[in-house]
N, C-alpha and C positions, 0 to 999 in steps of 0.2 A: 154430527148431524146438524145442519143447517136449521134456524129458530121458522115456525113454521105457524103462518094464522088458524085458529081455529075458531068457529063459530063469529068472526068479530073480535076473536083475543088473538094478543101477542104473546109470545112467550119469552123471558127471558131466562132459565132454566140453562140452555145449553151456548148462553153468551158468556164471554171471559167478564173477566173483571173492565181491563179496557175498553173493551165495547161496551160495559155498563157505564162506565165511568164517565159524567157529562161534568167538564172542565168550568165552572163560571165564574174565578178568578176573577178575568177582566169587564165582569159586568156587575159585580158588587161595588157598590158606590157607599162611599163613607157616613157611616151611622153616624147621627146625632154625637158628639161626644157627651156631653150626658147623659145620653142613655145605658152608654155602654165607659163608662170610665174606668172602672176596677178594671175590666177587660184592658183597658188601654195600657192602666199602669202595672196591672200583676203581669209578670211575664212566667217564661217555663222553666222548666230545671231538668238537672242532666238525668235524671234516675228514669230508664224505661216504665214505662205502663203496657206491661205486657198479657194484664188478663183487669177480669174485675174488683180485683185487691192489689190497694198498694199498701207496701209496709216499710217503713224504716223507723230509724233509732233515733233518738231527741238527741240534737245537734247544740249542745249545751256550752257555754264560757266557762273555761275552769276558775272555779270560786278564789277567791281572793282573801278571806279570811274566816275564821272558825273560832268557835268557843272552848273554852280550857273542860274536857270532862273530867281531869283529878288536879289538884291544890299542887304548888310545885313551889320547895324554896328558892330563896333566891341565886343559889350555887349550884342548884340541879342542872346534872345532864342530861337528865328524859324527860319530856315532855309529852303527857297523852291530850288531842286535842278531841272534839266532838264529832268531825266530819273528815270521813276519806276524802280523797283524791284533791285536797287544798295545796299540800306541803311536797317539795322534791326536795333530794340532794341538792345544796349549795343553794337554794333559797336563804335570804336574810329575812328573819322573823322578827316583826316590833313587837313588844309586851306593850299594857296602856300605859304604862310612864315614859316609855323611849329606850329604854334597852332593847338594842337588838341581837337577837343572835343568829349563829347561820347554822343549818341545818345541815349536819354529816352522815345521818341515816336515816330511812324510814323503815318500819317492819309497819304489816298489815293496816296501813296507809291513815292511821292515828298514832302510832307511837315514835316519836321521833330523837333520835340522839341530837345534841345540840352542844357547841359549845360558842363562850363568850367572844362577843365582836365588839362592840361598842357601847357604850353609856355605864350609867350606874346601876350595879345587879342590883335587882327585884321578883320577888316574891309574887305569883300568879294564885288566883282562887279561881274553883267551881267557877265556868258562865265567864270569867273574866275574855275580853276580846283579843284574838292574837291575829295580827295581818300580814301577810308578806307586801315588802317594801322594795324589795332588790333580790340581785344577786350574786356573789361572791363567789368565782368559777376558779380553781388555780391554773396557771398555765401547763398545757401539758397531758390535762387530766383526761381520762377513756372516759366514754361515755356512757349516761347512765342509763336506767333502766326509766322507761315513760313513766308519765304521770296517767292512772287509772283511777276513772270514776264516773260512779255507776250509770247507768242506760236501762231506758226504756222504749220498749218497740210500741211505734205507735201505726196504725192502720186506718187507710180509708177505701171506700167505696168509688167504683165508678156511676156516672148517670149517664142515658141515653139519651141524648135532644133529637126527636123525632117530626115530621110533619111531611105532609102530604099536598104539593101543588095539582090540583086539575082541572082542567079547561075542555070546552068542550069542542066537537071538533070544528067548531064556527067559530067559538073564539079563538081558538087558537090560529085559524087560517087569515078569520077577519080583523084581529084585534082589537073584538066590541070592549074589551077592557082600556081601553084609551092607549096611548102611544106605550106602556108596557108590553113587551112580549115575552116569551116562556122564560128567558132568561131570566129578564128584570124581575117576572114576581119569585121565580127561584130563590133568587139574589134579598128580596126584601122576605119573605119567608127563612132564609137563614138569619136576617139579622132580628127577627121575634124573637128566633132562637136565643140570638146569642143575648139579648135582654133578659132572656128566664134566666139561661145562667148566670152572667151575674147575680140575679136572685139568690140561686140558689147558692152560689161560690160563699156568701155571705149568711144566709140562714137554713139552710138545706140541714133536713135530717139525717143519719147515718141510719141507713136501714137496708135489712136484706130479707125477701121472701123467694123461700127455697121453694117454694112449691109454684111459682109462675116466675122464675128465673132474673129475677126483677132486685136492682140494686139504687140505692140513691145514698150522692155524697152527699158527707156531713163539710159544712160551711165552717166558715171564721167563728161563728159564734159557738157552734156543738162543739168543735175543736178545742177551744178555752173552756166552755162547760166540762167537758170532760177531763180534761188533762190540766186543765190550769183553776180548777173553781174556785179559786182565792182571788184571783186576776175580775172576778165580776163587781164592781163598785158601784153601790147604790147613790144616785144620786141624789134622792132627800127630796123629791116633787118639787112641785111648786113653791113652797117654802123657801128653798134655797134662792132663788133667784131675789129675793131681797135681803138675803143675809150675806153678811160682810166675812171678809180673813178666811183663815181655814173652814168658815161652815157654808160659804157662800160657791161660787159655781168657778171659781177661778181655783179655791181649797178645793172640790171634790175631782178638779182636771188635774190637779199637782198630787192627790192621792192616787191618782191613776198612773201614773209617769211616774211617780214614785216607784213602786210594783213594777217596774221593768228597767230598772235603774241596773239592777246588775246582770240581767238575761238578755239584751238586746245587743245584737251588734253595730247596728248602725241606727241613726237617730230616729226614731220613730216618727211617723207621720198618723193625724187626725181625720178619720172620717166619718165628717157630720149628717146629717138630714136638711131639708129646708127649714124646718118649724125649729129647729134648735138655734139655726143660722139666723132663724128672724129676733130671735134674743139676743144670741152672741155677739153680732153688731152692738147691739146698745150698751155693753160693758166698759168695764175700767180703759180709759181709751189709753192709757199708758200700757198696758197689759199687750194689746190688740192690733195690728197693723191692716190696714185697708191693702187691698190691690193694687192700687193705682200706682204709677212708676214713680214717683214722684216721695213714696211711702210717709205722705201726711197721715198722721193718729186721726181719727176721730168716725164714724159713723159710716157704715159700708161694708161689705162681704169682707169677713175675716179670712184672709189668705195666707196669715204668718199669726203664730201664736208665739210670744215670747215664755217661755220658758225657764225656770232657777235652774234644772237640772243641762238642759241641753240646748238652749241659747232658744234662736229661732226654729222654730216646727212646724211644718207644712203644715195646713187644716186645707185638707180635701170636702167640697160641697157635692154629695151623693143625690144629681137629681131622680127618683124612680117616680113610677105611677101608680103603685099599690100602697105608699103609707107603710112600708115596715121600717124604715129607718127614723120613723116616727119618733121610736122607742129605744133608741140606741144612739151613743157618740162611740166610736170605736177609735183606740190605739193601738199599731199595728207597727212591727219593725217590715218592712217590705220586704229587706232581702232574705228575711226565713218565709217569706211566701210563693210559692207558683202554683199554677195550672197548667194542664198540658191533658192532649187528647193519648186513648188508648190508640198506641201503635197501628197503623192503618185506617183509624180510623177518626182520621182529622176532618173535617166538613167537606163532604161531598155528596152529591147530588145523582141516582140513580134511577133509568126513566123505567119504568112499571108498567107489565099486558095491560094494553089497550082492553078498557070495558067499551065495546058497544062503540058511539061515536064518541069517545074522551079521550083527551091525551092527559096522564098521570107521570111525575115526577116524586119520589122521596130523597127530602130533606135531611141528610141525620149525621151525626158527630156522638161519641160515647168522651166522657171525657172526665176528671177529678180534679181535685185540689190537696195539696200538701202545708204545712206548716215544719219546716223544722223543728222548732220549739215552740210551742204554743204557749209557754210561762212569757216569751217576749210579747205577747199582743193584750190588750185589756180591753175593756167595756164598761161602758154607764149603761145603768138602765135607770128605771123611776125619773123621767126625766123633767115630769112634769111639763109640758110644752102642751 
């Protein structure tokens, strides 16, 4: 049945999807890059968004070393350590003196056969640290069975970015709105849009109300609250910014990167607020590298932080207009981060019955954010700024 006016309304009801579907691709003109920066640098990731719950498993580095949980002499052949899924077959194990041995079996992914490879045998206690350093594979040999350890499903929410263009039928004809027409404010009504999110990509709640069908993702910050709340590092107010070594503001950035020393897979990157950046500048200028191509030290938007752990690290400058990053420096490994819209439903633009003399356009994108392992991202708060 052909869409049919009534009273002064249009109906859209028995239109497809394509004839709803109004294309404004090529009339969106490039946002601010500050307003929208996260947006710029998160990208998406391959895992469908097929409803309003995403769920996957924490995407974790296999550990690299474990604590002895029983005493072991120096001639022993079993070794029980404190944490599964560290140790495989044909691993080389250092004890803290330097003897190494290599691993010939594991049972129930703490108890390991072992016998001697290198150094002088030694004696392990309770809590003593055992690392693996190598491995010693014979030629020839079938293959083993994987290294297992353990997982946790982690879960988030979608949000709805919603908004509504209308003109009336004189502006739209005459374009009392200045040289914009329906397109261009469509176009700048998506890009409000996409400034909340941001927002919310970054402090958004995790919440769901079953009784108005109403879902909002949780951000980089609830993400770390939740699953990582070790990873929240106080930064000690105002006070710190005149104290020196580990108590001062370059120690409470190194406790932060510290905490993610061994969960991250690629180097992390900082992203600060303006009011933190108006301090940050005036730090240890050996510490701190300016912008400029040139990379003279001294006084100027910090764009490289040198770091003990990981050399140079990007410090991203988050300009927003509400003041929430007021209260936060975040450290973030990027490639366990995306965002990505629910299936079908990536920013598009849907014209809406005519009320009366108006022409009405909706705005709308559903969309979430993931973390693979949220132990790789941290936070300052107490920033004192």
């Amino acid at each position: 049945m052909p869409n049919t006016n009534l009273y002064g309304q249009g109906t859209t009801l028995s239109a497809t999807d394509k004839e709803l579907y109004l294309n404004i691709e090529k009339e969106i003109k490039k946002y601010p890059s500050p307003r929208i920066e996260l947006l710029k640098r998160i990208g998406s990731f391959s895992q469908p968004v097929n409803s309003h719950k995403i769920e996957w498993s924490r995407k974790d580095n296999r550990p690299v070393k474990s604590t002895m949980a029983v005493a072991a002499e120096s001639n022993a052949t079993t070794l029980i350590v404190a944490n599964p899924g560290v140790f495989n077959v044909d691993d080389l194990l250092e004890k803290p003196s330097g003897e190494q041995v290599r691993v010939t079996a594991v049972s129930g992914g703490t108890k390991l056969t072992v016998e001697a490879w290198t150094g002088t045998p030694e004696a392990v206690d309770i809590g003593d640290e055992v690392r693996r350093v190598g491995m010693a594979t014979p030629q020839g040999k079938n293959a083993d069975n994987m290294v297992i350890h353990g997982y946790e499903d982690l879960f988030n929410y979608t949000t709805i970015l919603e908004d509504v263009v209308e003109l009336s039928g004189s502006e739209h004809n005459a374009l009392i709105r200045g040289h914009e027409n329906s397109g261009q404010l469509i176009a700048r009504k998506q890009m409000e849009l996409a400034e909340i999110w941001q927002t919310q990509m970054v402090i958004g709640q995790r919440h769901k109300d079953d009784a108005t069908k109403t879902t909002t993702s949780g951000g980089i910050k609830f993400l770390i609250d939740t699953y990582a709340p070790g990873n929240v590092i106080d930064f000690g107010g105002s006070a710190t910014w005149s104290a020196t070594g580990d108590s001062g503001p370059m120690g409470k950035i190194d406790d932060a990167l510290d905490k993610l020393s061994s969960k991250v897979f690629d180097k992390p990157t900082i992203y600060v607020g303006a009011k933190f950046m108006r301090k940050f500048k005036y730090l240890m200028a050996d510490l701190i590298r300016t912008d400029q191509e040139n990379d003279i030290r001294g006084v100027g938007v910090v764009g490289t932080y040198l770091s003990h752990l990981y050399g140079k690290v990007k410090v991203v400058l988050i300009q927003e207009r509400t003041g929430w990053m007021d209260d936060y420096v975040f450290m973030v490994d990027e490639s366990m981060i995306g965002q990505k819209a629910q299936k079908g439903r990536e920013w598009q633009t849907y014209p809406l019955g005519r009320l009366g003399d108006s022409f009405r356009w909706q705005v709308l994108s559903e969309r979430t954010i993931k973390i693979d392992n949220p132990e790789a991202c941290a936070y300052l708060t107490n920033l004192g700024v």
